[in-house]
C-alpha positions in Angstrom: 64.3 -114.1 88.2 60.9 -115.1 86.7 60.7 -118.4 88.0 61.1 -116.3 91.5 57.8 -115.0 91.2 55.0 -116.4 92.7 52.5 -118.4 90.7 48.7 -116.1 90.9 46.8 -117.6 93.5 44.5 -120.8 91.9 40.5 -120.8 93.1 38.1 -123.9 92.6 36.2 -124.1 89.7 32.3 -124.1 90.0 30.7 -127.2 88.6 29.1 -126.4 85.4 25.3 -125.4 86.2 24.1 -128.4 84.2 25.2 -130.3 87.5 23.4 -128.0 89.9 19.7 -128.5 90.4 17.6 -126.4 88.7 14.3 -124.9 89.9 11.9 -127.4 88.6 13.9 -130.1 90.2 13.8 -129.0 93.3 9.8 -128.7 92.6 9.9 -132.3 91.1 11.2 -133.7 94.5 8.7 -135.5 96.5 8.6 -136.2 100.1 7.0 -138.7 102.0 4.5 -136.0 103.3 4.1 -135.1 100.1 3.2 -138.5 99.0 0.8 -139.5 101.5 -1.0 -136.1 100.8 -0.9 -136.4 96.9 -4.0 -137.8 95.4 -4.2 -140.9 93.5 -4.9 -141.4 89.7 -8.1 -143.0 90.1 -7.6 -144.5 86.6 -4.9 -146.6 88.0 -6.8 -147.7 91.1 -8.3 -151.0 89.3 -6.1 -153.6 91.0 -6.5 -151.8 94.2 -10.5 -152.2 93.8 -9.8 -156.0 92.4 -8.0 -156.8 95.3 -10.9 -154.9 97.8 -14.0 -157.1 95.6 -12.2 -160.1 96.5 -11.6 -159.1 100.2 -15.4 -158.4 100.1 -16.1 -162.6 99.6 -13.5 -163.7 101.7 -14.9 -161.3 104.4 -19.0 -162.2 103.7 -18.6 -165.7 103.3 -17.4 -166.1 106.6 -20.5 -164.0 108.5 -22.8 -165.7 105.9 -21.3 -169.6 107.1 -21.6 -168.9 110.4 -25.6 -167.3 110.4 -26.7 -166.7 107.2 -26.0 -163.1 107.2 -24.1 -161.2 104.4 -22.3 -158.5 106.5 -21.4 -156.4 103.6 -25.0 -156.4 101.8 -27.3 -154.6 103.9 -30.3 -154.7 101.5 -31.6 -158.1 103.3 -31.0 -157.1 106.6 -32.9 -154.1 106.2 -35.8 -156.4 104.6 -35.7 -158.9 107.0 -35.7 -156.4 110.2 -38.7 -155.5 108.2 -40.8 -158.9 108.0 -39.4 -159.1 112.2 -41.5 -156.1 112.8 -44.6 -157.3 110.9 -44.4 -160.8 112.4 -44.9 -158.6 115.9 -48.8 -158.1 114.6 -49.4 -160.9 112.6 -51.8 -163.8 113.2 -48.4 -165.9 115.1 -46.7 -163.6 116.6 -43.6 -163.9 118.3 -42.7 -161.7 121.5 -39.6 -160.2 120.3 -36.8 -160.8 117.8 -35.8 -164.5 116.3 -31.7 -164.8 117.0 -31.2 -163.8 112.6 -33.4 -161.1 113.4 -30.8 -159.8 116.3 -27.9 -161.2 114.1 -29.6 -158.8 110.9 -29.6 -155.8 113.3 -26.5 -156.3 114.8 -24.8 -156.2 111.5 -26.7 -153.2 110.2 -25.9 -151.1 112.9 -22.4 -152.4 112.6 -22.2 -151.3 109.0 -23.7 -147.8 109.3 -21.3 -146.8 112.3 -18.5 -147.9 110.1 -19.4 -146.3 107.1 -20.2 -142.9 109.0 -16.8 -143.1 109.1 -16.1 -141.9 105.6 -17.0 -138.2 106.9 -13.2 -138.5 107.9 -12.4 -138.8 104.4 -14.4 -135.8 103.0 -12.6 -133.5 105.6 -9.4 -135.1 104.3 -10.0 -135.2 101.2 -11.6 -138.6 99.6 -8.7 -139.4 97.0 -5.8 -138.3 99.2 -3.9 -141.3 99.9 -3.2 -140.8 104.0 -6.9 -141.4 103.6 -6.9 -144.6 101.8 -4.2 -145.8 103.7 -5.4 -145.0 107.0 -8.9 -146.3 106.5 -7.7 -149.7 104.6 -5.4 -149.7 108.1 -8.5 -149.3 110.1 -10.2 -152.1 108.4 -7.4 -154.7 108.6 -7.4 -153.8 112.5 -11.5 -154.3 112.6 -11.1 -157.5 111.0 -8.4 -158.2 113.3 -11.0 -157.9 116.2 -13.5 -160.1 114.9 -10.9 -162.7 114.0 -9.9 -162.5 118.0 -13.7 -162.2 118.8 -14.4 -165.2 116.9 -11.7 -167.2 118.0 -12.9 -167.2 122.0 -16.9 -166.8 121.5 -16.3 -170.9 122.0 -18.6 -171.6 119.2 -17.9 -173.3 115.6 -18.9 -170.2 112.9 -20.5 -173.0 110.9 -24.1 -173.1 111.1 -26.2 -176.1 110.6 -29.3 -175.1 109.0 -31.3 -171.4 109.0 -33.2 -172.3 112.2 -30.2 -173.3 114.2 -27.5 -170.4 113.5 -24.2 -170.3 114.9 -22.8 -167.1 116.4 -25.6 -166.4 119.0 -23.3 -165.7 122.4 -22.1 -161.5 123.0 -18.3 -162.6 121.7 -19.5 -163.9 118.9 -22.0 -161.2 118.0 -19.1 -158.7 118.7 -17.1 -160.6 115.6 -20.1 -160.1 113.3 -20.7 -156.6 114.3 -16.6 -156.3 113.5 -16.6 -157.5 110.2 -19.9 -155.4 109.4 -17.6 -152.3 110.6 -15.2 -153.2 107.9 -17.2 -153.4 104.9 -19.2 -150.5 106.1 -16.0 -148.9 106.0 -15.0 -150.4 102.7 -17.9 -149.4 100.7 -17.1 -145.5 100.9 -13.5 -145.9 100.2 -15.3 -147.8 96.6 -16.3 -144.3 95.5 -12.4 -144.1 94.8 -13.0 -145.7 91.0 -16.3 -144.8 89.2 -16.3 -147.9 86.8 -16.4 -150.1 89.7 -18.9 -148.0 91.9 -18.4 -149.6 95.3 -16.2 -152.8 96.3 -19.0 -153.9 98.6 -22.5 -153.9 96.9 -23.0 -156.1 93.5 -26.5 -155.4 92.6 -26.0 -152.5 91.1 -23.1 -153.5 89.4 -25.2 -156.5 87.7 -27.6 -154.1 86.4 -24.7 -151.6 84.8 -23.1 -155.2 83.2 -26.0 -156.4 82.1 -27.5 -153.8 80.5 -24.1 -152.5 78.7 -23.8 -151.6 75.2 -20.8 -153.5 74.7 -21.3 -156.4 76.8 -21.1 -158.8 74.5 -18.4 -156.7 72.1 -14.9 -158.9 71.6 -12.8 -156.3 72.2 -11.4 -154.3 75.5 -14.3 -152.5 76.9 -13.1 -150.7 80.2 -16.7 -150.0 82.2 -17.7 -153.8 81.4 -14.5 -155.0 82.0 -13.7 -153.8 85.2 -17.9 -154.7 86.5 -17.0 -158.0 85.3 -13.8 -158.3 87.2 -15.5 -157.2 90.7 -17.9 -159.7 90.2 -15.3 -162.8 89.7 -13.3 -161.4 92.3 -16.3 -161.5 94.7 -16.8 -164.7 93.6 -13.4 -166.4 94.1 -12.7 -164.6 97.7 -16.0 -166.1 98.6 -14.9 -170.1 96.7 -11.5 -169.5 98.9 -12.7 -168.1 102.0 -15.2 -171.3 102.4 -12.3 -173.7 101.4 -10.2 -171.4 104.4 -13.4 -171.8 106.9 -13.1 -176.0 106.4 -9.5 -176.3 107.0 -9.3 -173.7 109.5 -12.0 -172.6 110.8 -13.7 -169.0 111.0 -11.1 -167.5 113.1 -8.1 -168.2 111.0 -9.8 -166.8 107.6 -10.4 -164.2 109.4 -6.6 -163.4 110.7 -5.4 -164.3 106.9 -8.1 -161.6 105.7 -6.4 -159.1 107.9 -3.1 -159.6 106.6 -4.3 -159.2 103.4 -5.7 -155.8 104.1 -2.3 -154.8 104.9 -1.7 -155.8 102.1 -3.7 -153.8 100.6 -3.3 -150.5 102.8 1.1 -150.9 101.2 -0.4 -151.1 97.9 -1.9 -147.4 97.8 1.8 -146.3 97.9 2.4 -147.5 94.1 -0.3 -146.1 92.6 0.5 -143.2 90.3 -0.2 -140.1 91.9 -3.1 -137.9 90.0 -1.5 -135.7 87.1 -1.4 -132.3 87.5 -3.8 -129.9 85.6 -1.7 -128.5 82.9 1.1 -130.7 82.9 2.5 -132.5 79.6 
């Protein structure tokens, strides 16, 4: 008779709650909005400004081959726009500006309308990394241009001697003006890491280096490090970009540049993003 009756109805068992999320996981998950959004740690930003420093010689050493100008330091453009003027009322006058004094303007002009740009990342927000991304992006594609531009102005991009410049046709002026845009560009997103100050300029970074306390101390020294760093890196991308100019001309340093700015946009995604106030 009792093995007639019916066994009580059996009901799932809930999985014990250290299997459910809790509340602070579902807080740690992060999105890919969330991600490109997030700010970096600028601590962790050093390879990414190593990488930009070296990008800065491969890029100038290409503008500077071609005409003598340095397309990322605007300090002697500005100068010699300067002596242009005064050589308008001097005793031998010219009646308008040498072709360096058009390629020094072109270039200037270049490099302010691209770092205007960085007003973008003040709206954004200047550590966020949609920012960084999307203006290392923008700089890839600018080089890009001037590698295309520089590829059908028809002209070498290696100049003989001051007086006889290369680069002096529209096309080719439109790759200088390019690669000006990029830098311009690239020297606000250098605000991202204090020691390094900018990826683009190097005087000032001499004078910091120089003039450090512990420049000559045998032990790791992050500010002198890190100003020592962007200088050799300027250095070699300069070394490999005219090695790149001799075997294949201006065009294709130019293209392998770009890629490299890619690159360098991807790498933004693995930096650490900034820690939270307050967390452990």
């Amino acid at each position: 008779m009792s093995n007639s009756l019916s066994k009580p109805p059996t009901r799932e068992l809930d999985p014990p709650e250290s299997w459910l999320p809790t509340q602070n996981e579902h807080r740690n998950r992060v999105t890919w909005r969330d991600k490109l959004w997030g700010e970096v740690d600028t601590k962790r930003t050093t390879t990414s400004m190593v990488w930009a420093c070296f990008l800065t010689g491969l890029t100038s050493a290409v503008s500077f081959s071609a005409c003598y100008i340095w397309c990322g330091f605007q300090t002697g453009g500005v100068a010699q726009l300067g002596i242009a003027v005064a050589r308008l009322f001097g005793s031998n006058r010219t009646s308008g500006f040498l072709m360096p004094d058009k390629q020094a303007l072109c270039s200037l002009l270049s490099f302010l309308l691209g770092t205007s740009l960085g007003r973008f990342g003040d709206k954004i927000g200047p550590h966020r990394r949609i920012w960084l991304i999307s203006a290392t992006v923008a700089q890839a594609l600018l080089v890009m241009a001037a590698a295309i531009a520089a590829h059908y102005s028809g002209q070498s991009g290696i100049a003989g001697d001051r007086e006889d410049p290369s680069w002096t046709n529209p096309t080719s002026f439109a790759a200088l003006g390019f690669m000006s845009a990029s830098l311009g560009l690239q020297g606000i997103i250098g605000v991202v890491s204090r020691p390094f100050g900018t990826a683009v300029v190097l005087t000032t970074v001499w004078v910091t280096t120089i003039n450090d306390p512990f420049l000559f101390a045998l032990r790791l020294v992050p500010s002198r490090d890190h100003r020592l760093l962007s200088i050799a890196a300027v250095f070699v991308g300069a070394f490999v970009s005219r090695a790149l100019i001799d075997s294949i001309g201006p065009a294709g340093t130019l293209g392998i540049c770009a890629g490299l700015r890619f690159l360098g946009a991807a790498g933004w995604m693995g930096i650490r993003d900034k820690p939270k106030v307050g967390a452990v």
